[in-house]
C-alpha positions in Angstrom: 243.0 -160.0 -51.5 239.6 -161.5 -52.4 236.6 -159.2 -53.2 233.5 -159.9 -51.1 231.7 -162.8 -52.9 228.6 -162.9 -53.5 226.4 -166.2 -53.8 224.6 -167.0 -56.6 220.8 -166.9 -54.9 219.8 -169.6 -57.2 222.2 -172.8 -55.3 219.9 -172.2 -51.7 220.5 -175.1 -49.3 218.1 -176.6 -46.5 218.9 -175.8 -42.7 221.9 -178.6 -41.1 221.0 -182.2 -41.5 223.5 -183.5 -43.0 222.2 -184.0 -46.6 221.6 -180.4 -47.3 221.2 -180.3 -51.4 221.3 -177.5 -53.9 218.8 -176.4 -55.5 220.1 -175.8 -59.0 218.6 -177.0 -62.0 222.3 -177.2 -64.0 222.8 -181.0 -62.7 221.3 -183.2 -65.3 222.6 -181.0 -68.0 226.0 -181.2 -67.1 225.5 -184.9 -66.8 227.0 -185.1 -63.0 225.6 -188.3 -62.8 224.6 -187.5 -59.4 222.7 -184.8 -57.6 224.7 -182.3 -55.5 224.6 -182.7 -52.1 226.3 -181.7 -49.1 227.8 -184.6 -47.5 230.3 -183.8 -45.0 232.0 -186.9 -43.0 232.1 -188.5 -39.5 233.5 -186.6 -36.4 235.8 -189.4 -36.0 237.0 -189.5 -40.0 238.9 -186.0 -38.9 240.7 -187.4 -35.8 244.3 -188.8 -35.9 246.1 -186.2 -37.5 249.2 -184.4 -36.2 249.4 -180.9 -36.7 252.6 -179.4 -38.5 253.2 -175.8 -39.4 250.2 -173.0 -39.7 250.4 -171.4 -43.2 247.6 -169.0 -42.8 246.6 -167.1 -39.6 245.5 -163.8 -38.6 244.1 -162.3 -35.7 240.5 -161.0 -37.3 240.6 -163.9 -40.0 237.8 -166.4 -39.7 239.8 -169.5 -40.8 243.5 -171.0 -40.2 245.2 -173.3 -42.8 247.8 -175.6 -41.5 249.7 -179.0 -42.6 249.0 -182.0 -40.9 249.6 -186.0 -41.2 249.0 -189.3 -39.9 250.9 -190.3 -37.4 253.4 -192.7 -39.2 252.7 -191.6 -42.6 254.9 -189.3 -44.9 252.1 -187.9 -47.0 251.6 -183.9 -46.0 247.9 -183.0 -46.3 246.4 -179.3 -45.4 243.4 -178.6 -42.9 241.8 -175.5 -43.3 239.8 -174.4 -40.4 236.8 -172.3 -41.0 235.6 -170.8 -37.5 231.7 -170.4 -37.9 231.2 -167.9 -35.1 233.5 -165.5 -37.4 230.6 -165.9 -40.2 227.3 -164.6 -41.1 224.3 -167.5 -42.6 225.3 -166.3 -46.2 229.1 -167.3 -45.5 228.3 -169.8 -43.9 226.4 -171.6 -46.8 229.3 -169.8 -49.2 231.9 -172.4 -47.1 229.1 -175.1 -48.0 229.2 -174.7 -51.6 232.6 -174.7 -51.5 232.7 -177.8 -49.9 230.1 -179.4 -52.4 232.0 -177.9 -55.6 235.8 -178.6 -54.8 234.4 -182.2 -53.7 233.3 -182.8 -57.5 236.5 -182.2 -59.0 238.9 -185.1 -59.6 242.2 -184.2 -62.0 245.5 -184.2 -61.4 246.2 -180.6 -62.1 243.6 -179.5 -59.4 244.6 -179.9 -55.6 242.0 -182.8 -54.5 240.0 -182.5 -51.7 239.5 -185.5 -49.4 236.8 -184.9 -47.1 235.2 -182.0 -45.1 233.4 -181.9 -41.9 231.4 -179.7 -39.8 230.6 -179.3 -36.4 228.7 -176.5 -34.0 231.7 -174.5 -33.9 234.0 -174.6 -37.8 233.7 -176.0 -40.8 236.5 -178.2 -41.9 238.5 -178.8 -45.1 241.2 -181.6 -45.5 242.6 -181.7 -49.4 246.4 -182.6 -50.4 249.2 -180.4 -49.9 250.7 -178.1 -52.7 254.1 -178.4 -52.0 255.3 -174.8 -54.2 251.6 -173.5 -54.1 253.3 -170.1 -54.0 256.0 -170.3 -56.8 254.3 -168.2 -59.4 253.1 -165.4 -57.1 256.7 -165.4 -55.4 258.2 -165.4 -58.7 256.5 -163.1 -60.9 254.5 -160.5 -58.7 257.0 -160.4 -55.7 260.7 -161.0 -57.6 259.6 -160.2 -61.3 261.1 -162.7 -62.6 259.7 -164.0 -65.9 259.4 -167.6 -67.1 262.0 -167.5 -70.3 261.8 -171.1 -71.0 259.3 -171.2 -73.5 259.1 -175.1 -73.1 257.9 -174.3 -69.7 255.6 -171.8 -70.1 253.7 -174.0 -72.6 253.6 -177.0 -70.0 252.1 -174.4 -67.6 249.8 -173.3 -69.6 248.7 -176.7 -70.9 248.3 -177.8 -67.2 246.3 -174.9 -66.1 243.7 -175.6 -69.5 243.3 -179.3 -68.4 242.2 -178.8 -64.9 240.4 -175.7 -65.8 238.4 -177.9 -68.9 238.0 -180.1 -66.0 236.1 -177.5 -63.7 234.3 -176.3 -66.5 232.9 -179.9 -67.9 231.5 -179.9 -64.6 229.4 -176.7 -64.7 232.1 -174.7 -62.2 233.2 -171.2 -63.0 236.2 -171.0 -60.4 235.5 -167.1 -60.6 239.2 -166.3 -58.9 242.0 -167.6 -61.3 245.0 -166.3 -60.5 248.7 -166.5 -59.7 248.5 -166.9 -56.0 245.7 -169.6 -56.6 247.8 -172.1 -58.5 251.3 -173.8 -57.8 253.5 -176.7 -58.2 253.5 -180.1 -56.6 255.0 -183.3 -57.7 252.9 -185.8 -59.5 251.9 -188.6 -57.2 252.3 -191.5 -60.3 256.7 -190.1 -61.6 257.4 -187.3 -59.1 257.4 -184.8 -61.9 256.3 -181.2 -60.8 252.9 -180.1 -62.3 250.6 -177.0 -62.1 247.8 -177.6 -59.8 244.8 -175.3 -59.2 243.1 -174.2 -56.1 240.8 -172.4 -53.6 237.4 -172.2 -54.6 236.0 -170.4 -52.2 234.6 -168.1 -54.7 233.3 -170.9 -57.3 229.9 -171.0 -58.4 227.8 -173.5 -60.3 226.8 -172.5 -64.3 222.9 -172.7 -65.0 221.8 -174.8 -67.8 218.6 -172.6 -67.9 221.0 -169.7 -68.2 223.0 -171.2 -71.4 225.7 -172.8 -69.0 225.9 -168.9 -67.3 225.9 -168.2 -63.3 223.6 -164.8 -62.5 225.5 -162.7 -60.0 224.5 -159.7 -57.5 228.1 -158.4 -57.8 231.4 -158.8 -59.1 233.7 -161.4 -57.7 237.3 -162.2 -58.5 240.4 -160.2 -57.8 241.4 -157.0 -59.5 243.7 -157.2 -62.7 242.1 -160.5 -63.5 238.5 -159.5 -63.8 237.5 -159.7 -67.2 236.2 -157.1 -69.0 232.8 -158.3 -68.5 232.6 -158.0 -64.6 230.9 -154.5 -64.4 228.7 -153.4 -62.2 226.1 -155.3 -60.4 223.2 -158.2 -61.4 225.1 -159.8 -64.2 225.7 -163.2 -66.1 229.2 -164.8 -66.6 230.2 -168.0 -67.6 233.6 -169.8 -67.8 235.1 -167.4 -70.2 236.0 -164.8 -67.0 238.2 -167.8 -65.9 239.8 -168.2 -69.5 240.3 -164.2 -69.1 242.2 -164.5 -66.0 244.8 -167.3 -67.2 245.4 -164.7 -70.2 246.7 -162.7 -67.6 248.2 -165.2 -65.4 250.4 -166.3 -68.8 251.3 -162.8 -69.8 252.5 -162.5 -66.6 254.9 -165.7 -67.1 256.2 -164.2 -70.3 257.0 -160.5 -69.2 256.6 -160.5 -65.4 254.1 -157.6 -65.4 250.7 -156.8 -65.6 249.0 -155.5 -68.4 247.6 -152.5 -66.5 251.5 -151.5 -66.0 251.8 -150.6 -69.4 252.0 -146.7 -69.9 249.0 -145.1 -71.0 247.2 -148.3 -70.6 243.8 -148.6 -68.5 243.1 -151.3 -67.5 239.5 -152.5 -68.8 239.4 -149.8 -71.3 240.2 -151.7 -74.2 242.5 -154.7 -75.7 245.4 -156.0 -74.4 248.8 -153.8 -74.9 251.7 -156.5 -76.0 254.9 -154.7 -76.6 257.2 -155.3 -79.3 260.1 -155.3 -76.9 259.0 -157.3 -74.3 257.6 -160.2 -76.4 260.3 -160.5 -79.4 261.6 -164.1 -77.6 258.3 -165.1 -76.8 256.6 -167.6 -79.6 254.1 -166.3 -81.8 252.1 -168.5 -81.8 252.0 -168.6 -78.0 251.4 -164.7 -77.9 248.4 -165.5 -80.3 247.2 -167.9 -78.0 246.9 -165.3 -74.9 245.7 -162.6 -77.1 242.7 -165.3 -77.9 241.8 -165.9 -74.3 242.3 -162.2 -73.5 239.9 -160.9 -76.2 237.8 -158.3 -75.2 234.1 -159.8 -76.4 233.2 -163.2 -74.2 231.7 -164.7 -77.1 234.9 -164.6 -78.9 237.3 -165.8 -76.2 238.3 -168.9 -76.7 237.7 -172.1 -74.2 239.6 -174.0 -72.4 238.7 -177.4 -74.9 239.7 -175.3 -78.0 242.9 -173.5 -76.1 244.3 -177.1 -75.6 243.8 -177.8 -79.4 245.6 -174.8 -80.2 248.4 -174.9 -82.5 251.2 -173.5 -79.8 250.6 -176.2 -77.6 250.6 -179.2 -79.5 
């Protein structure tokens, strides 16, 4: 489960009139183009769809996520139903910016979002459907199973950099990388299955003033992903927490545990374990490429622009 997020105070938004903006000052350096603005569409643009199966519901939950399609069509989409009476004002704008921030992003490897509307009562998302969105949590953290085809393992990997180098060029940390937030789907253009990214309901926007850094009140993420740097409370992180959290994500692929299930080993106390046993079949070069975005020191964690022009993936 998510931990509580936390907004970043700087992104405030006007009260409901339907061009609420942000108030960050990271736009023009991350050359957007645009300013940010909350734009959500017509009452009408939401009507029309059938309903199909409810993938997420629970009785104290604040939101339901279920398929839905046009009547005719074949193409699956997902509306996920955000109930505002469920929400305080800071979730409330929380949904907002997630609205505003998954709206930006464009790549294949990220789940697109199509459109979002609100009304008096829910806030509501409509973005493509993920056909295996839970293949790698089923996989490795319910069936430990590891991934032993190395071919594989370096398409996933190289699929998860580009759409994360996407989010980033933007000025998005995604703040919540993890197995359960990424799956497969076929590629609209040959039907091949790729990696896609998703949820962002914990994404913030980097600050140019704070050297492409977001300033945070607490810690967000999930636990055994949180980089080492996610301590404590009032603190600056930037996209290296997300490159973090694929390292673990990808050691997971290769040995179908988590690091913190290593004897002896605590998690956040120090480097990486990688033992001998476990990772004989597993490329070296590959291996070298984890241990670089699982280094301990942010400054010396690689990026998701040099990871993709590393060696073990090209």
């Amino acid at each position: 489960m998510n931990q509580v997020e936390h907004y970043e105070k700087k992104h405030s938004f006007t009260d409901m009139d339907g061009s609420m903006t942000c108030s960050t000052k990271s736009c023009e350096s991350w050359n957007c183009g645009t300013q940010r603005v909350y734009l959500p569409c017509e009452e009408s643009e939401m009507e029309g769809y059938e309903t199909h199966d409810v993938l997420y519901q629970l009785p104290l939950a604040p939101c339901k996520v279920e398929t839905i399609s046009k009547p005719g069509s074949d193409k699956i989409l997902v509306k996920k139903t955000v109930f505002k009476d469920g929400l305080n004002d800071f979730r409330k704008v929380a949904v907002r910016q997630e609205c505003i921030i998954h709206s930006e992003l464009d790549h294949p490897n990220i789940v697109k979002l199509h459109k979002y509307h609100e009304s008096e009562d829910n806030l509501e998302l409509v973005m493509d459907y993920c056909s295996k969105g839970s293949y790698f949590e089923d996989r490795l953290e319910d069936h430990y199973e590891p991934i032993e085809d190395m071919d594989a393992l370096k398409k996933y990997a190289k699929e998860a950099l580009q759409g994360l180098a996407h989010i980033h060029s933007k000025g998005i940390i995604h703040c919540d990388v993890k197995l359960s937030n990424m799956g497969l789907n076929k590629n609209a253009e040959n039907s091949e299955e790729i990696l896609q990214i998703f949820d962002f309901n914990l994404s913030v926007f980097a600050d140019s003033d704070l050297e492409g850094k977001a300033h945070l009140d607490q810690c967000v993420g999930t636990f055994g992903y949180m980089a080492p740097e996610l301590k404590g409370s009032d603190i600056y992180v930037g996209p290296e927490i997300d490159m973090w959290a694929l390292g673990i994500c990808l050691y997971k692929m290769c040995v179908a545990y988590a690091p913190d299930k290593v004897r002896k080993y605590k998690y956040g106390s120090g480097p990486i374990p990688f033992l001998k046993r476990d990772w004989k079949n597993i490329d070296p070069e590959f291996q070298e490429l984890i241990k670089l975005m699982l280094e301990y020191d942010p400054e010396s964690r690689i990026s998701s622009s040099e990871a993709l022009e590393h060696e073990a993936l090209n």
